[in-house]
N, C-alpha and C positions, 0 to 999 in steps of 0.2 A: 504494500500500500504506500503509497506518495506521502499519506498522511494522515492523522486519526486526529479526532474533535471526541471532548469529552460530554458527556452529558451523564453525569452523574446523579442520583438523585431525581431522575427528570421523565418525564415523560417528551415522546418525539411524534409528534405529527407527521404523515404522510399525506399531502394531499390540498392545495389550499381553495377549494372549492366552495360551496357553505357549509356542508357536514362537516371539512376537518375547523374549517374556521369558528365552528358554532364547538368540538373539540375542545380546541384550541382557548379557547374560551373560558369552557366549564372547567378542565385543568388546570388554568393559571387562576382560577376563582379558588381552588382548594388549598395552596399555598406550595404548591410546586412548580420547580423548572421547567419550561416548554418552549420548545423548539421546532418549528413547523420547516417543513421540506418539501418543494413543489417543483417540477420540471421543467414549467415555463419559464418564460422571462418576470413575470409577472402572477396574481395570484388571481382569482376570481374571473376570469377569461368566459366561460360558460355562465356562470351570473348576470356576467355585465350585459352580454349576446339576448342572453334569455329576458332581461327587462327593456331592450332593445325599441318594443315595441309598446310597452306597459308593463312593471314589473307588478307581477300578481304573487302576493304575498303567501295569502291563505284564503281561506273560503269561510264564510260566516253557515254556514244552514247549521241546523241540532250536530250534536257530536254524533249519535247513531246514526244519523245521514252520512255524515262526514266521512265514519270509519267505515260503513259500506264501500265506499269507494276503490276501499284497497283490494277487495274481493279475495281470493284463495290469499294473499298474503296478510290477513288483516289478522291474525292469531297472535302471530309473531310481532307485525310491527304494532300493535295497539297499545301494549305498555310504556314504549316510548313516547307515543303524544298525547298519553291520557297525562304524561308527565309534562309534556309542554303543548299542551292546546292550543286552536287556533287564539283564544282569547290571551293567554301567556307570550305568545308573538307576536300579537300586537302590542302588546305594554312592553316587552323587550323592545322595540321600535321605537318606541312613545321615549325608553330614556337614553335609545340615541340621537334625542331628536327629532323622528320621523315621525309626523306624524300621519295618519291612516287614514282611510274612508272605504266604506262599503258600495262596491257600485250597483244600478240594476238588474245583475245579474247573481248579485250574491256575491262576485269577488271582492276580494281586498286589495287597494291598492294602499302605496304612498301616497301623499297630496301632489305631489308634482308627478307621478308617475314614474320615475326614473330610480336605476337600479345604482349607477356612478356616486351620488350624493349619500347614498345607505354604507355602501361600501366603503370609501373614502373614509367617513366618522365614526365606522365599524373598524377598520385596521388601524387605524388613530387611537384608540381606546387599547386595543389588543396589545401595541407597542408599549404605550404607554403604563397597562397594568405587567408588562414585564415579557410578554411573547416575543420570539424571535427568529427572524423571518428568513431563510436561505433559498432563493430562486437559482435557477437552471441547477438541482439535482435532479436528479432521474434517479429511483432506487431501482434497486437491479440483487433484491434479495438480502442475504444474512450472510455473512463469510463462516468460516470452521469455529470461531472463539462468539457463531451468538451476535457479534455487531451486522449492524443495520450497514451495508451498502450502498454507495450512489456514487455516477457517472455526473462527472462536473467538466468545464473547461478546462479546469485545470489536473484533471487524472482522477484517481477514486481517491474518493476518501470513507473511511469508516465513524459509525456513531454506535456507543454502548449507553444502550436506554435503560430502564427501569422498568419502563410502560413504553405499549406503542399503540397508536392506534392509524390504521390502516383506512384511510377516504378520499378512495383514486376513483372513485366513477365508474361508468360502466363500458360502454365501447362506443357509444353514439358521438355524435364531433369530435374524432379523434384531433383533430384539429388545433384546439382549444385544447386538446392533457388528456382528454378520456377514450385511451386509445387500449385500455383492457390488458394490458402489459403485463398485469398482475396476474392473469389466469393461470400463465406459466408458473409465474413464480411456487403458488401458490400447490396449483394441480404438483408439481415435484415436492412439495412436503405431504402429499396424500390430504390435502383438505381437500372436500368436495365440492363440485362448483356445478351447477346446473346450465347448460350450457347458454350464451346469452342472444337473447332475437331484440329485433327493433319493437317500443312500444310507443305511441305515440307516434304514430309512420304513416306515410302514404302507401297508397296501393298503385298497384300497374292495371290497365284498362286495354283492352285491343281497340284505339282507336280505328277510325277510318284516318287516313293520310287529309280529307278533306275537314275534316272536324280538328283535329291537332291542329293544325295550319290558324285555321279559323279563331280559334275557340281556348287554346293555353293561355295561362294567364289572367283567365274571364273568371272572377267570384260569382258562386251559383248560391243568390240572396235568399232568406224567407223560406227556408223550403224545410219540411220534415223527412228525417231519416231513421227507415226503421232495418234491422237487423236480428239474425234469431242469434241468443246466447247459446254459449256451450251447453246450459242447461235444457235447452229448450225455450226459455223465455225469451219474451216479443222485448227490446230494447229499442226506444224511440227516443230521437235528441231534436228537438228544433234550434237551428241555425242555420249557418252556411257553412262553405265550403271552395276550395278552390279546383278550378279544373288543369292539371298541365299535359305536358308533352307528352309521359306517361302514363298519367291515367287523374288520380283524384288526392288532394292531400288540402289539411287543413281544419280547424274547427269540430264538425259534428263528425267526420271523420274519425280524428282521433279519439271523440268518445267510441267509441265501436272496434276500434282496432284490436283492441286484446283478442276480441270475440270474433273476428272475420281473420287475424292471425290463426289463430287456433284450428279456425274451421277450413282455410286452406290447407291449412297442414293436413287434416285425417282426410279431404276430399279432392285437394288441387287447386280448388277455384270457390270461392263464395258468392251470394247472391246477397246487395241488397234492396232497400225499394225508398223509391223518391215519390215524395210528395211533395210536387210542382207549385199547388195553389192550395196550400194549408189553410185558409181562411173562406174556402170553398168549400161545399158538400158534392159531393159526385153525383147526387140529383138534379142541385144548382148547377152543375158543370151539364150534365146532358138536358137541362131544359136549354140553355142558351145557347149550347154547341148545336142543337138541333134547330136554330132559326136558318131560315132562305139565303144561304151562302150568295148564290145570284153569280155574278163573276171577280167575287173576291176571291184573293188566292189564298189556303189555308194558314199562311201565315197571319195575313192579316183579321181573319174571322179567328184564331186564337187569338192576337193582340185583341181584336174590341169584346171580344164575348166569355176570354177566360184570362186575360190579363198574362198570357204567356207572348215574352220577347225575347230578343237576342237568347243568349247562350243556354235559358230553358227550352224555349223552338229548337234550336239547334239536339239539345239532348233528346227530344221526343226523335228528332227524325233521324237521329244516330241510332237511336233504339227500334221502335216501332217500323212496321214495312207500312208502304203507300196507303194499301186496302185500310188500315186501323186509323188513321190521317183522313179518310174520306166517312167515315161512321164516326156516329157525335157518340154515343153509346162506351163504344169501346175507347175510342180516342178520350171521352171524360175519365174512364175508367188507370186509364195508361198515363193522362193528366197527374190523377191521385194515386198509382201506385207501380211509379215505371222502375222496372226491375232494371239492375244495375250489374252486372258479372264482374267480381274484382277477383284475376290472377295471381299477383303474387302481392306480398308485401315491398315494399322500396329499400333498399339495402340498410344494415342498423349505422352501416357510419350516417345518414342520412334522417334517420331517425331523430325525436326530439329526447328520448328518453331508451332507458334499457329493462328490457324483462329478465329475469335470470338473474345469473352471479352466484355469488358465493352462500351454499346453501344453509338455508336455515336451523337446520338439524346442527351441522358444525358449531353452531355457537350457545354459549351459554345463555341465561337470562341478562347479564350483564353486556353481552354484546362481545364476549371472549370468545375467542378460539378455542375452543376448549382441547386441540390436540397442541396448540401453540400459546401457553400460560405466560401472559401478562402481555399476549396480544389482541388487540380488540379492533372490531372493526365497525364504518360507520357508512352512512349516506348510502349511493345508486351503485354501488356494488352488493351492495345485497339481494337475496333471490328476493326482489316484492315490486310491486308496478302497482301506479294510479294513472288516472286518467291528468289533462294537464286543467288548470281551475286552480292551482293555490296547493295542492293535495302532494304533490312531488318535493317543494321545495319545505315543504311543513314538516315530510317525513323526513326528510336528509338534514334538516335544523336538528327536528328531536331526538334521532338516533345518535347526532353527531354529540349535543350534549348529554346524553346519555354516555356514550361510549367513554366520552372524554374526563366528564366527573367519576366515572369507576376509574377508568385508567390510572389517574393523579390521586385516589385511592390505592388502587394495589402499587403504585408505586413507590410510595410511603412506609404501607407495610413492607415491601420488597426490595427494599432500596438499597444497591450493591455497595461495596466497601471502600 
């Protein structure tokens, strides 16, 4: 080795995303050394991206709404945010500062929206209560003597921790750090890892060559999407969604994707069904699709009589043959429930989030490794997936201080010589 860095007494972060940051955090609150190590140039890279647009906090509905969301993972992760609720991350907000607002949708934002300003007066505080911050490591596992590893500019160097806790993300924008580098590491000490797919993803569609052309890029507004769950049950989201090159990604999409991932998987291909004119009844649709067309062209007797334009027309006649286009009957009916064939899912680097990781069984209640003692692990590397709404970045906050507060625990009790 080039060179070893002590951390004695200390707990070592892996990771400076919000899990380890939120860590990172809980550890230097218990009155131990911490020391965060992140591969970038910089830390919070995916953070910064993901409030890009609006940074959504958390989600206000009941907490039993809330922990629904997690679905098969909700077991596992529910102790973590029964321990920091959406209501406990808003007041952590509150005393950096930020303050919050619930929009009409139920989400939670910041008052400004923006994710740079939260972060900024969040690693300001971090530093300030004594964390310390090492950019461009890359860990690259444990050498023979137990230390922590990483690839830097300047050669390897070694860290002998006390505690570690492990919040590298999952595989989605490897881009940005979350490039799953860990799977190796990890899969060669025998910890089990469930293997990782995209959640939060777009689907591939068999366009026609003349719809793609036309039509990527076109958001498809107001519309209802229904899908069948793994279980069998009817799953409906009203929103939008966007159409691309390859097929459909965005919004109500993503609510669904768990459930049309899964279902390509055991069949190939899913089926889902759009509802074009959600504020129409399909009786309403075939009394006025049934008036004296005369020599309007179908397009324009949907614009006046079912409020269908641009890049909805365009999906009825990607979908539907001619014959269904000339009957009011069936064209209302194809209106309110035009079936949709989604192929595959869109690759996980592309992905907004990850399914899979590192399994849940492996870890104790603490958030420990339990075949690797006094390493704990936190955030989107774990096997659990939410839809996106507040519910992703809720769970990777509470696991992270979760993980982070036992950590700066066992490594008090365990604290080398």
């Amino acid at each position: 080795m080039k060179g070893e860095r002590q951390a004695m007494g200390s707990v070592v972060i892996i990771g400076g995303g919000p899990a380890g940051l939120m860590a990172a955090e809980a550890a230097v609150a218990v009155g131990v050394t911490v020391d965060l190590y992140d591969g970038m140039p910089s830390v919070g890279r995916k953070f910064l991206l993901a409030g890009k647009g609006g940074l959504n906090l958390t989600h206000s509905e009941p907490m039993e709404s809330f922990l629904s969301r997690y679905g098969a993972g909700l077991a596992f992760i529910e102790p973590a945010i029964r321990s920091f609720p959406p209501s406990a991350l808003r007041a952590w907000a509150h005393e950096l500062g930020v303050e919050t607002f619930v929009g009409t949708s139920g989400r939670i934002f910041p008052v400004d929206l923006k994710a740079a300003p939260l972060l900024r007066v969040w690693l300001r505080r971090l530093r300030l209560n004594g964390v310390r911050f090492h950019a461009r490591h890359r860990w690259c596992g444990w050498d023979e003597q137990g230390r922590l590893c990483f690839i830097t500019t300047d050669g390897m160097f070694s860290v002998r921790a006390d505690a570690t806790v492990l919040a590298l993300g999952g595989g989605s924008w490897p881009q940005l750090g979350s490039d799953a580098g860990w799977v190796t590491i990890l899969s060669d000490r025998h910890v089990p890892i469930t293997p990782l797919k995209p959640a939060n993803c777009g689907f591939d569609v068999r366009w026609s060559d003349h719809f793609r052309a036309k039509y990527a890029g076109h958001p498809v507004k107001s519309v209802s999407l229904v899908a069948r769950g793994s279980d069998g049950t009817t799953i409906r989201h009203m929103g939008e969604f966007v159409i691309t090159a390859n097929g459909v990604e965005g919004g109500i999409v993503y609510m669904v994707s768990a459930s049309v991932r899964d279902m390509i998987a055991v069949d190939g291909m899913a089926t889902v069904w759009l509802d074009l004119a959600p504020d129409r009844t399909v009786k309403l649709l075939e009394h006025d699709l049934s008036r004296p067309r005369g020599k309007r062209t179908v397009a324009t007797h949907l614009k006046r009589y079912a409020g269908i334009t641009g890049v909805k027309a365009g999906l009825l006649r990607e979908v539907v043959p001619n014959e269904v286009l000339a009957d009011p009957v069936r064209l209302a009916a194809a209106v309110k429930s035009l079936p949709l064939t989604l192929v595959a899912p869109r690759p996980l680097e592309e992905a907004i989030s990850t399914a899979g990781g590192l399994s849940c069984d492996a870890l104790d209640q603490h958030l420990m490794v339990r075949s690797l003692p006094g390493v704990f692990c936190a955030g989107e590397m774990l096997d659990w997936e939410a839809p996106t709404g507040g519910y992703l970045l809720t769970a990777c906050l509470a696991t992270g201080r979760l993980a982070g507060g036992k950590a700066a625990k066992w490594s008090q009790r365990h604290a080398l010589p």
